[in-house]
CHARMM internal coordinates of N, CA and C (Angstrom, degrees):
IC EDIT
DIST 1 N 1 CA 1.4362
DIST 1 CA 1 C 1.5206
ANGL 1 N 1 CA 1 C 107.98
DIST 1 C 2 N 1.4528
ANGL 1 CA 1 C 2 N 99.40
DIHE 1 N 1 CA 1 C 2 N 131.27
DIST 2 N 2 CA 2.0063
ANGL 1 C 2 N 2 CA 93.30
DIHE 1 CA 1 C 2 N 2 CA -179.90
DIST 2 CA 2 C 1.5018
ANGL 2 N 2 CA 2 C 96.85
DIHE 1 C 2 N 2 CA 2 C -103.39
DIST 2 C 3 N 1.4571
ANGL 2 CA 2 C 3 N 102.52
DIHE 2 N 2 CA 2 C 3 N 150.51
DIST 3 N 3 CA 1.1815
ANGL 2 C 3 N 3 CA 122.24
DIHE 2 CA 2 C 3 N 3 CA 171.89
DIST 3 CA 3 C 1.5618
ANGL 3 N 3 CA 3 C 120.78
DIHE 2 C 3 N 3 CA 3 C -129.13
DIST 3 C 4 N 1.8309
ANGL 3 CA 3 C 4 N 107.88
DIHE 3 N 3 CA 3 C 4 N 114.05
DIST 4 N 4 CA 1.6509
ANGL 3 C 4 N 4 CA 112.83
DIHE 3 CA 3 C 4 N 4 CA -174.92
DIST 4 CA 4 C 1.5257
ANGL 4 N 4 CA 4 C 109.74
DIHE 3 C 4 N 4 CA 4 C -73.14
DIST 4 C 5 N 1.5457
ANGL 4 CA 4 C 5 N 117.25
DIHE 4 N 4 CA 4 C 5 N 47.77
DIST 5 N 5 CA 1.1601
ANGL 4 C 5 N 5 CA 103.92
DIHE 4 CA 4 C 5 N 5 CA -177.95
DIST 5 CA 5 C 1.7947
ANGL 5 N 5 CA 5 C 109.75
DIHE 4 C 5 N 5 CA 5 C -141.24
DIST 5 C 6 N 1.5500
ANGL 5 CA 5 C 6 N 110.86
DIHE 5 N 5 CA 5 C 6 N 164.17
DIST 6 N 6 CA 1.7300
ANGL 5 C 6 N 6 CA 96.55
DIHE 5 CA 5 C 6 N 6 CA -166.91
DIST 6 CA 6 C 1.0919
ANGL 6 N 6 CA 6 C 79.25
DIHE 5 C 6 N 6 CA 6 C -120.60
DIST 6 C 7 N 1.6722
ANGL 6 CA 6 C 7 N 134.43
DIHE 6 N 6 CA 6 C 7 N 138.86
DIST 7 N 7 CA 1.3067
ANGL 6 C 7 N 7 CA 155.53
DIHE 6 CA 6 C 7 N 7 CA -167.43
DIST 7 CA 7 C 1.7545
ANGL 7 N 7 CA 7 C 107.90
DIHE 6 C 7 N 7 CA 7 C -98.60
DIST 7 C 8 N 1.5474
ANGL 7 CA 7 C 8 N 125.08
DIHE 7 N 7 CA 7 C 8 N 98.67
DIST 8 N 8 CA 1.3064
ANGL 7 C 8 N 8 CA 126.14
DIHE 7 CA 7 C 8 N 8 CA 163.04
DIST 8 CA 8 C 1.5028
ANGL 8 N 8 CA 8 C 124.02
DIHE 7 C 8 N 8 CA 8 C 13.67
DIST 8 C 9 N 1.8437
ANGL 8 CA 8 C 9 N 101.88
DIHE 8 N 8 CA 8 C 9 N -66.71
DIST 9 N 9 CA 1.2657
ANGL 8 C 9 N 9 CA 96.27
DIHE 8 CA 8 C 9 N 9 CA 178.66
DIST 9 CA 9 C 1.7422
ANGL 9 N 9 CA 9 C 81.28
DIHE 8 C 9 N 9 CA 9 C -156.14
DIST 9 C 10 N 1.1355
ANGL 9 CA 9 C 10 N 109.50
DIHE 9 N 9 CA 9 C 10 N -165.55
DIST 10 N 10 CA 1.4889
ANGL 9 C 10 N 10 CA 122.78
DIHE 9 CA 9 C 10 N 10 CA -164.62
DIST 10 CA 10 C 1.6148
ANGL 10 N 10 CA 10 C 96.43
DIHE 9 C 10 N 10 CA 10 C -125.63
DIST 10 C 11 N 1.4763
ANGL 10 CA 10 C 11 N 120.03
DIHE 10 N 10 CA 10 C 11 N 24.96
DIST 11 N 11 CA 1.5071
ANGL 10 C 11 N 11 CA 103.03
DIHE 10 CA 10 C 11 N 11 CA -178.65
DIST 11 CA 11 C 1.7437
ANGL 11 N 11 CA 11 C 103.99
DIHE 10 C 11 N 11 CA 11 C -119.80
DIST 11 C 12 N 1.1764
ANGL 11 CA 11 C 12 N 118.75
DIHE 11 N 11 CA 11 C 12 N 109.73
DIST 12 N 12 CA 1.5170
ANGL 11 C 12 N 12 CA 147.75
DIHE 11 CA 11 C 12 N 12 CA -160.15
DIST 12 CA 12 C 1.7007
ANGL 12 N 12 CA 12 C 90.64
DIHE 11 C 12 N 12 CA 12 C -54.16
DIST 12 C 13 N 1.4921
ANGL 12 CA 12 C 13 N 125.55
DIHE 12 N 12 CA 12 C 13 N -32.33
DIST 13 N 13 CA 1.2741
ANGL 12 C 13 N 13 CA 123.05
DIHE 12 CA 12 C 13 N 13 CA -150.23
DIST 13 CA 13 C 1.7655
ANGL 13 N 13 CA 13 C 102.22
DIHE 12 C 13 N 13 CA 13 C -82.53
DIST 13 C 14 N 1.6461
ANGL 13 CA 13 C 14 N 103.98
DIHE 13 N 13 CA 13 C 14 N -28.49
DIST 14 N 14 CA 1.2865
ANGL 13 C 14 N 14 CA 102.30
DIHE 13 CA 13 C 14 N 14 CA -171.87
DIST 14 CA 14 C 1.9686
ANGL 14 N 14 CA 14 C 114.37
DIHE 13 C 14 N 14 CA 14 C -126.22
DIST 14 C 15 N 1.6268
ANGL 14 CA 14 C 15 N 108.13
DIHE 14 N 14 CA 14 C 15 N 8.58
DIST 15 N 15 CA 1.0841
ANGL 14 C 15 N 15 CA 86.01
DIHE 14 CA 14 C 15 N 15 CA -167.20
DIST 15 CA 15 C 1.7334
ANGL 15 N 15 CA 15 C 85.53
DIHE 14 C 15 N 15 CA 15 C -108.25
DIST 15 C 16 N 0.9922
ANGL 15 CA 15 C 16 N 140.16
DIHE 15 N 15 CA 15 C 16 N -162.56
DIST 16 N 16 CA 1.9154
ANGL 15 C 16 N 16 CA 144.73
DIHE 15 CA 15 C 16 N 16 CA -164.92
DIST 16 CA 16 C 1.6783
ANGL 16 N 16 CA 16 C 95.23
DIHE 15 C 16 N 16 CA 16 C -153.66
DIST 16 C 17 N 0.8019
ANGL 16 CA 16 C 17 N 128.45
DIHE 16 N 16 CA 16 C 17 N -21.53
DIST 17 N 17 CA 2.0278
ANGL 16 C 17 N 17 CA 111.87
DIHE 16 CA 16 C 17 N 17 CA -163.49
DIST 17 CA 17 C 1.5243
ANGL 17 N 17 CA 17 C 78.80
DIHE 16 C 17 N 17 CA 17 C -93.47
DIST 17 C 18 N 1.8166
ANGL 17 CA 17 C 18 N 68.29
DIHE 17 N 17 CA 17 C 18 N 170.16
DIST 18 N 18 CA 1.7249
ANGL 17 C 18 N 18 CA 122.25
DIHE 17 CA 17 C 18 N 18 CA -160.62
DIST 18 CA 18 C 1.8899
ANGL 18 N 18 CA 18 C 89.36
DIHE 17 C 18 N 18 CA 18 C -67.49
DIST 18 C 19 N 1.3753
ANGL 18 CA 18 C 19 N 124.65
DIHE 18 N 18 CA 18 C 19 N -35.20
DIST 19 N 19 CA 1.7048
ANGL 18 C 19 N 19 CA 149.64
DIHE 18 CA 18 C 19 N 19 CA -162.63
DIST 19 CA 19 C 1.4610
ANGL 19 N 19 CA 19 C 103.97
DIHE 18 C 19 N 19 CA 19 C -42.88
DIST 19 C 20 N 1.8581
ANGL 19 CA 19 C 20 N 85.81
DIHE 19 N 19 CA 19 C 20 N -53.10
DIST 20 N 20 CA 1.8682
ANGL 19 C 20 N 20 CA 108.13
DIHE 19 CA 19 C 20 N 20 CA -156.35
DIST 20 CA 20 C 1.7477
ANGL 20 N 20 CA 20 C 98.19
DIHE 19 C 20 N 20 CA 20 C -94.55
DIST 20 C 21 N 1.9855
ANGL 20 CA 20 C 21 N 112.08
DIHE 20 N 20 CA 20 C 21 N -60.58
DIST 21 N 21 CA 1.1755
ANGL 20 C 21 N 21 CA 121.94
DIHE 20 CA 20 C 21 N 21 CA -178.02
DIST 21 CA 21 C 1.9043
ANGL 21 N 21 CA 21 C 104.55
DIHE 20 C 21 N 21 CA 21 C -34.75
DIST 21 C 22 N 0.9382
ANGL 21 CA 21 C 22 N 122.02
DIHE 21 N 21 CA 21 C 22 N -64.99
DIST 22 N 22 CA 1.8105
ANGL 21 C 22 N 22 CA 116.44
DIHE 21 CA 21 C 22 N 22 CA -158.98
DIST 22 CA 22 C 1.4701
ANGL 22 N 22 CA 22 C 111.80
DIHE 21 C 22 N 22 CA 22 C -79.92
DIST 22 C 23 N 1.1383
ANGL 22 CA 22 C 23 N 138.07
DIHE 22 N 22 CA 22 C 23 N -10.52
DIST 23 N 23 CA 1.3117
ANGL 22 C 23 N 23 CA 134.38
DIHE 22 CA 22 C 23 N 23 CA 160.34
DIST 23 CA 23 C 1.4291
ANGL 23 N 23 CA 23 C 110.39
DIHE 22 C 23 N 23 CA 23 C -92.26
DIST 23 C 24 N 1.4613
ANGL 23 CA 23 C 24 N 137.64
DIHE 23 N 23 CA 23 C 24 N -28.65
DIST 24 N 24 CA 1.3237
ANGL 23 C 24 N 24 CA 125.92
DIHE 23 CA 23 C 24 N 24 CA 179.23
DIST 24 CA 24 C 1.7394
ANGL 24 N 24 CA 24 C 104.61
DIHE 23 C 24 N 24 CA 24 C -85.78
DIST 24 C 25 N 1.5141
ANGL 24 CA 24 C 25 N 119.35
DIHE 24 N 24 CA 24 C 25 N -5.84
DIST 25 N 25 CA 1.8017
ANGL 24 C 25 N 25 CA 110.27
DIHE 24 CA 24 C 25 N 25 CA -175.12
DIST 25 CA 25 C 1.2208
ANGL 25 N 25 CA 25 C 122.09
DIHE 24 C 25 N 25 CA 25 C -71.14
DIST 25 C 26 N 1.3319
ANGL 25 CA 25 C 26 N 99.92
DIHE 25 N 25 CA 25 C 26 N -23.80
DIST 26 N 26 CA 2.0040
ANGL 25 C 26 N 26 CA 106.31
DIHE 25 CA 25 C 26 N 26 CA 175.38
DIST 26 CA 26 C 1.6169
ANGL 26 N 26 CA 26 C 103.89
DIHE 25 C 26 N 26 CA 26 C -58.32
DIST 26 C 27 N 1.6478
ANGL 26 CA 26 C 27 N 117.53
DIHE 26 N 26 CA 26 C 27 N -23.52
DIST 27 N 27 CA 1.4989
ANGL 26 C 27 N 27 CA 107.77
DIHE 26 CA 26 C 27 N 27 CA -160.77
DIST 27 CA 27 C 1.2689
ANGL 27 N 27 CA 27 C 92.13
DIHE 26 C 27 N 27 CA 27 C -76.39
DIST 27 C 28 N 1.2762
ANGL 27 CA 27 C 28 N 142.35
DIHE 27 N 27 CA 27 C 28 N -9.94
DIST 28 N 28 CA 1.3415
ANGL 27 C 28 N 28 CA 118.24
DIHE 27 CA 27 C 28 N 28 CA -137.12
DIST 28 CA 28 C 1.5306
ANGL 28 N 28 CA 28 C 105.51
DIHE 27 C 28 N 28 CA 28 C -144.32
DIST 28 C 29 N 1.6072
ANGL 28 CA 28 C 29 N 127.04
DIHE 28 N 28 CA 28 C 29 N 148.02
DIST 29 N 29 CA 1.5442
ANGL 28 C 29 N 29 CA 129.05
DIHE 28 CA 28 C 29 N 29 CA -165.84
DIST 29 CA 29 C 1.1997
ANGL 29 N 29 CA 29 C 89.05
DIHE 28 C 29 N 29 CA 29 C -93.06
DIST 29 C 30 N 1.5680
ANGL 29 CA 29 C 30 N 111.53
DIHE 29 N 29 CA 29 C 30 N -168.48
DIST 30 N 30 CA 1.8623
ANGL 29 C 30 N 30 CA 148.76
DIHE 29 CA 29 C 30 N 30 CA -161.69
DIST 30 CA 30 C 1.4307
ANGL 30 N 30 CA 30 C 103.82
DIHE 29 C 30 N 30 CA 30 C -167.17
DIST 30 C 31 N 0.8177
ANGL 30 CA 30 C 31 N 119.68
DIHE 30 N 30 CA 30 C 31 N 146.36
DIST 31 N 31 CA 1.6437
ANGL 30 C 31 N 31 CA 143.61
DIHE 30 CA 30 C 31 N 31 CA 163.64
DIST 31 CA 31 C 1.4364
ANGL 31 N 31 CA 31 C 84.63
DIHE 30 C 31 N 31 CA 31 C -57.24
DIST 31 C 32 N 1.4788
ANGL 31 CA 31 C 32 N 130.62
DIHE 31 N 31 CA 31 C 32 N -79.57
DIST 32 N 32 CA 1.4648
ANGL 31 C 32 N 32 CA 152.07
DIHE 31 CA 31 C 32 N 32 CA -124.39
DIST 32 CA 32 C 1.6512
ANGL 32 N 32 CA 32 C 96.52
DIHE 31 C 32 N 32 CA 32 C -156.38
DIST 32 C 33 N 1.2394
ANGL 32 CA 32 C 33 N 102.54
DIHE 32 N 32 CA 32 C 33 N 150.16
DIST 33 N 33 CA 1.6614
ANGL 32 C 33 N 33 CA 113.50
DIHE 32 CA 32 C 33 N 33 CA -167.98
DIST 33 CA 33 C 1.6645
ANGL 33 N 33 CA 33 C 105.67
DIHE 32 C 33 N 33 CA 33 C -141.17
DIST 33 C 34 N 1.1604
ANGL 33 CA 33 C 34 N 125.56
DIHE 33 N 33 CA 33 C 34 N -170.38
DIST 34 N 34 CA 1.6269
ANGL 33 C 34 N 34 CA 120.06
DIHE 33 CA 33 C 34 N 34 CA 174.68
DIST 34 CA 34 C 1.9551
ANGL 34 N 34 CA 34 C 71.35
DIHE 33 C 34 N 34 CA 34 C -120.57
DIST 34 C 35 N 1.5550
ANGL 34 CA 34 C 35 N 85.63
DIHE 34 N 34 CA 34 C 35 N 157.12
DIST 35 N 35 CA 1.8438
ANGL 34 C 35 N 35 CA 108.39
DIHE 34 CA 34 C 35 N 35 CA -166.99
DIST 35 CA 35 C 2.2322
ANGL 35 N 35 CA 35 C 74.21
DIHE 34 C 35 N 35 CA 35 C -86.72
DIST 35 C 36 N 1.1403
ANGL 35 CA 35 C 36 N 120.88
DIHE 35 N 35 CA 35 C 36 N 120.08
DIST 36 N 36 CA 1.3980
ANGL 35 C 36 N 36 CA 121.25
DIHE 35 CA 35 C 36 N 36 CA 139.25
DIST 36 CA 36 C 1.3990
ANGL 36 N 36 CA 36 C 138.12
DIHE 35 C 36 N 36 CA 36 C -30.78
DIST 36 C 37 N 1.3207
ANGL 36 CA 36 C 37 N 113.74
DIHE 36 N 36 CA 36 C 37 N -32.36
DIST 37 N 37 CA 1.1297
ANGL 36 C 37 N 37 CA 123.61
DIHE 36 CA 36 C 37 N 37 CA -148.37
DIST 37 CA 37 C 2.0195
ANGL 37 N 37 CA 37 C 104.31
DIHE 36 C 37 N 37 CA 37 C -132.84
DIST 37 C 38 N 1.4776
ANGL 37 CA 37 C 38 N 96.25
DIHE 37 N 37 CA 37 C 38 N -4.19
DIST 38 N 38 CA 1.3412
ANGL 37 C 38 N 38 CA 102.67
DIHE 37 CA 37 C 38 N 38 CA 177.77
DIST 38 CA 38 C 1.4546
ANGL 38 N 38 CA 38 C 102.32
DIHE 37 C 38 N 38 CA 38 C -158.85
DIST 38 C 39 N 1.7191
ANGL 38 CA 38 C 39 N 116.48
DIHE 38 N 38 CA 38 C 39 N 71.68
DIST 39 N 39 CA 1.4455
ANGL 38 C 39 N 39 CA 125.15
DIHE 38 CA 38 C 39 N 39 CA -167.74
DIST 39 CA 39 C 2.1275
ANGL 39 N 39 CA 39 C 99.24
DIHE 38 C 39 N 39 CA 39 C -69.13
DIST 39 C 40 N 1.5235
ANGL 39 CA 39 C 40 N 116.92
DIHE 39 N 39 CA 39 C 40 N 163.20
DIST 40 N 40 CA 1.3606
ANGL 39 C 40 N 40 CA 115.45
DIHE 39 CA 39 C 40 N 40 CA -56.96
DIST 40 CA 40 C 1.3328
ANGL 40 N 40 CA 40 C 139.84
DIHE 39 C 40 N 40 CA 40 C -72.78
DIST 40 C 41 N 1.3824
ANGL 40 CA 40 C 41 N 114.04
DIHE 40 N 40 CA 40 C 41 N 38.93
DIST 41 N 41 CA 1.2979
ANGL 40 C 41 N 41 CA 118.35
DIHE 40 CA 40 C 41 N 41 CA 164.52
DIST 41 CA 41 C 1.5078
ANGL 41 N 41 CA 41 C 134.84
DIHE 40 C 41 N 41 CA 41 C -57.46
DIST 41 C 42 N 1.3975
ANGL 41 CA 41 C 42 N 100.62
DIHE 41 N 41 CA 41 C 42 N 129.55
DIST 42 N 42 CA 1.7226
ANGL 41 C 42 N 42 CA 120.72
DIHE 41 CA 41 C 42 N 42 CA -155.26
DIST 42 CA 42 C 1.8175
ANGL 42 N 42 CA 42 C 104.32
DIHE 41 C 42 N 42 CA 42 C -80.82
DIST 42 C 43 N 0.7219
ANGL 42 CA 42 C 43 N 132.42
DIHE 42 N 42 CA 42 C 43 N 137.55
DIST 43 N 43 CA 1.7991
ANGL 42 C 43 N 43 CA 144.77
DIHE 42 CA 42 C 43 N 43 CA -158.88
DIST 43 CA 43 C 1.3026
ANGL 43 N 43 CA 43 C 121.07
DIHE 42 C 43 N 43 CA 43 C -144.46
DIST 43 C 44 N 1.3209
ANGL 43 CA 43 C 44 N 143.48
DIHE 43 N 43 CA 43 C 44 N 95.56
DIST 44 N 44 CA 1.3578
ANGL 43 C 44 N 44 CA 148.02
DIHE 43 CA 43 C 44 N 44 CA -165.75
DIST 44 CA 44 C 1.8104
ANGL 44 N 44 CA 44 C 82.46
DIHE 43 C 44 N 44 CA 44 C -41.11
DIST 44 C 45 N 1.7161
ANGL 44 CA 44 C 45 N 89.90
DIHE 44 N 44 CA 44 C 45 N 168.89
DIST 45 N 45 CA 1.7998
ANGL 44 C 45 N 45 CA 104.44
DIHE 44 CA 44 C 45 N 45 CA 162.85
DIST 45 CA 45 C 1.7037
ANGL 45 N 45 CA 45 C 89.03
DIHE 44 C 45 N 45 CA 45 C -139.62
DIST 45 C 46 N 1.3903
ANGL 45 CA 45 C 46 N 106.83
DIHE 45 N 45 CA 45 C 46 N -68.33
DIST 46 N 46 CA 1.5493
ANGL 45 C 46 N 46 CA 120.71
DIHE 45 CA 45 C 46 N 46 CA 175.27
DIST 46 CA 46 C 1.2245
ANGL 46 N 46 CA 46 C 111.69
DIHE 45 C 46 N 46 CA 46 C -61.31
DIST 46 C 47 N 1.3082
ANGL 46 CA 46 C 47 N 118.85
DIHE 46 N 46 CA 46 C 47 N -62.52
DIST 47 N 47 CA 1.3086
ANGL 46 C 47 N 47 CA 120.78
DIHE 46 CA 46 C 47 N 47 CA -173.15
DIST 47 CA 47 C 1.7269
ANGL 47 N 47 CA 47 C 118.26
DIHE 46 C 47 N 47 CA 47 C -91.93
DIST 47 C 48 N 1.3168
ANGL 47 CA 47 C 48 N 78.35
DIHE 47 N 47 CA 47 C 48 N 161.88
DIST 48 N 48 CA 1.7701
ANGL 47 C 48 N 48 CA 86.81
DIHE 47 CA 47 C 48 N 48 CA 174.28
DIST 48 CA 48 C 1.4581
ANGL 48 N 48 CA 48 C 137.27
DIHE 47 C 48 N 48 CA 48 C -105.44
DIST 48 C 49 N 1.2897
ANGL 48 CA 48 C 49 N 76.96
DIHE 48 N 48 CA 48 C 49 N -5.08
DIST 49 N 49 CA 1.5373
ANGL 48 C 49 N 49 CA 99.14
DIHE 48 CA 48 C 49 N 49 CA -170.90
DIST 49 CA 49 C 1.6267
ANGL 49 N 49 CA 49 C 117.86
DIHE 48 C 49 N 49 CA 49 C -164.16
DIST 49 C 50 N 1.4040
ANGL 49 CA 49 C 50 N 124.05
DIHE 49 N 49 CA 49 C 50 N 147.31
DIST 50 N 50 CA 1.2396
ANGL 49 C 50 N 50 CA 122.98
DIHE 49 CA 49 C 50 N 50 CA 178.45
DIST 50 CA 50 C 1.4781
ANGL 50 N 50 CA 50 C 141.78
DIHE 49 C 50 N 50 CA 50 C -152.87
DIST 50 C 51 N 1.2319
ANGL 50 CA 50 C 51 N 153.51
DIHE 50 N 50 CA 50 C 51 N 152.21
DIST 51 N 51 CA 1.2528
ANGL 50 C 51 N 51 CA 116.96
DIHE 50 CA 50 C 51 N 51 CA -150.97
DIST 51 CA 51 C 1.5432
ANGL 51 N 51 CA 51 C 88.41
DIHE 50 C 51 N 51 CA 51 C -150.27
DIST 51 C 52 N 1.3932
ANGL 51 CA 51 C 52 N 121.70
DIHE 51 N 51 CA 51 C 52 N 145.33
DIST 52 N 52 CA 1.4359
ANGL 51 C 52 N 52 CA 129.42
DIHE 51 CA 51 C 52 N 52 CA 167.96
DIST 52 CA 52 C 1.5810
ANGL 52 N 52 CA 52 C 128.30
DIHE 51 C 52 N 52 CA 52 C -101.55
DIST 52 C 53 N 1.2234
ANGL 52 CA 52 C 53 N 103.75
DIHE 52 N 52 CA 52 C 53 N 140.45
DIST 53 N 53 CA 1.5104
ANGL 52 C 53 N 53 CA 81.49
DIHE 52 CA 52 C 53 N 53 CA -166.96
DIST 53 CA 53 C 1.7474
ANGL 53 N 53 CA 53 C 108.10
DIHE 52 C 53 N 53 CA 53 C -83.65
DIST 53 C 54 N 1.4654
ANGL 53 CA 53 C 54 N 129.40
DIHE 53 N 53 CA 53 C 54 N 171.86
DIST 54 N 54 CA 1.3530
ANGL 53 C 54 N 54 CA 122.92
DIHE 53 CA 53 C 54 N 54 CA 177.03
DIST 54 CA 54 C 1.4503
ANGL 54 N 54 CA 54 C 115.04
DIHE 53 C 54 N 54 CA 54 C -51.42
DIST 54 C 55 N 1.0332
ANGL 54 CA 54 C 55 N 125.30
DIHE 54 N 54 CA 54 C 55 N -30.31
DIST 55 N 55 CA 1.9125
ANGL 54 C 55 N 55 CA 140.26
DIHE 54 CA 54 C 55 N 55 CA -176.81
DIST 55 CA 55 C 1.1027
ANGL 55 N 55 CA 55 C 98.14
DIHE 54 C 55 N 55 CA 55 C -89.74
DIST 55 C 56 N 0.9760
ANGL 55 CA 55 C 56 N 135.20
DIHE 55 N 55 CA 55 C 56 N 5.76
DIST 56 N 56 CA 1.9280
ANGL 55 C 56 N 56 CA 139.06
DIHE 55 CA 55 C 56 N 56 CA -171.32
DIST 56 CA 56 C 1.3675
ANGL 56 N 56 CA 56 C 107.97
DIHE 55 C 56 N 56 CA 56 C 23.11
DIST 56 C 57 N 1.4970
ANGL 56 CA 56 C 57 N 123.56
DIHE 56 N 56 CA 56 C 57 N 25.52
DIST 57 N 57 CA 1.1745
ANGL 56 C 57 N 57 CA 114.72
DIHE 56 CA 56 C 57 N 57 CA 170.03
DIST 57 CA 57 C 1.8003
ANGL 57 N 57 CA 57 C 110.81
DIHE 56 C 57 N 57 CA 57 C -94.01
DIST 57 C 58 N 1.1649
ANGL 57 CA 57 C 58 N 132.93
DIHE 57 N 57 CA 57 C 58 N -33.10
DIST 58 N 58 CA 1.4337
ANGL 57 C 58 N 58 CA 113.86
DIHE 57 CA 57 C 58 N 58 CA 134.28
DIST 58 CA 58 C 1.6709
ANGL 58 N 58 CA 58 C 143.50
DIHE 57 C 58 N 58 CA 58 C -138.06
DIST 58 C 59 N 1.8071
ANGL 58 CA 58 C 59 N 83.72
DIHE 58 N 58 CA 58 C 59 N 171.92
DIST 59 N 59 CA 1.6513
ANGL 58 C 59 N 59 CA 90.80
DIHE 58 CA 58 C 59 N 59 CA -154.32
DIST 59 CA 59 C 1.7827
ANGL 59 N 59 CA 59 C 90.48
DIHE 58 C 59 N 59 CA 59 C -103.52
DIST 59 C 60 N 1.4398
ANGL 59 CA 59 C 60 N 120.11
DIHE 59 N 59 CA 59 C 60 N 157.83
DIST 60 N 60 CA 1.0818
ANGL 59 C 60 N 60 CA 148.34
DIHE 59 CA 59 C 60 N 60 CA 155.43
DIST 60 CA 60 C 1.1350
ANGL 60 N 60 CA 60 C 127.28
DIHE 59 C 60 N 60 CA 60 C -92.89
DIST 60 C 61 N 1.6178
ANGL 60 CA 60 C 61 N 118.80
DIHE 60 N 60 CA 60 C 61 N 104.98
DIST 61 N 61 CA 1.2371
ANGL 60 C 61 N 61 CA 104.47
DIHE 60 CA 60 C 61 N 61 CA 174.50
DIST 61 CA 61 C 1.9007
ANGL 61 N 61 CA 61 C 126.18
DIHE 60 C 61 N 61 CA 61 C -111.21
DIST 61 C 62 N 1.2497
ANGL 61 CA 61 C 62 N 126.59
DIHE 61 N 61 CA 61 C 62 N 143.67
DIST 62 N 62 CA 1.3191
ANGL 61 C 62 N 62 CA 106.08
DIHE 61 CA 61 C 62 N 62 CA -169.54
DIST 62 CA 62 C 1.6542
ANGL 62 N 62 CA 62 C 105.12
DIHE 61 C 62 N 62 CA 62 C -132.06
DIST 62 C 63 N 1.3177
ANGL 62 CA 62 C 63 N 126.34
DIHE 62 N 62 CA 62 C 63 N 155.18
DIST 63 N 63 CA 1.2711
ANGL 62 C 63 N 63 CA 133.55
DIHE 62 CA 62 C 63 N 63 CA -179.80
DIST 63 CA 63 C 1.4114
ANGL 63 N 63 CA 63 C 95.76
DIHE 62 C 63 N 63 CA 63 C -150.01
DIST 63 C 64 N 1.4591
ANGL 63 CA 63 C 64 N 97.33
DIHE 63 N 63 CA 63 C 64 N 173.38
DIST 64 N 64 CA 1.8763
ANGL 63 C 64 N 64 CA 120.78
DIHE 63 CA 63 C 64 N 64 CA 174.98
DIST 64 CA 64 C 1.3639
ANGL 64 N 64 CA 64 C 118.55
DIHE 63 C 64 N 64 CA 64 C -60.56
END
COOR INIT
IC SEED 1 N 1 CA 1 C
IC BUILD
């Protein structure tokens, strides 16, 4: 995706636009991701695995 725009600064922690957010997201992991390729299906990034509890108030997540 191109973007006609020059981003403040390049530090994800303090800047909010669309400028800075989409060129710095490749740097960075997720627990859980949306599957690309099968929208909205949910897809570990970090994890490998995950488990909900019956109250879905919590989830477990586990990796290597």
């Amino acid at each position: 995706m191109a973007l006609a725009y020059t981003p403040p600064s390049y530090d994800p922690h303090r800047e909010t636009t669309i400028g800075t957010v989409q060129p710095t997201a490749p740097h960075y992991s997720l627990l859980l991701k949306i599957d690309p390729d099968n929208y909205p299906k949910v897809i570990g990034d970090l994890a490998e695995s995950w488990t909900i509890s019956q109250d879905h108030k919590t989830y477990t997540f586990k990796n290597s």
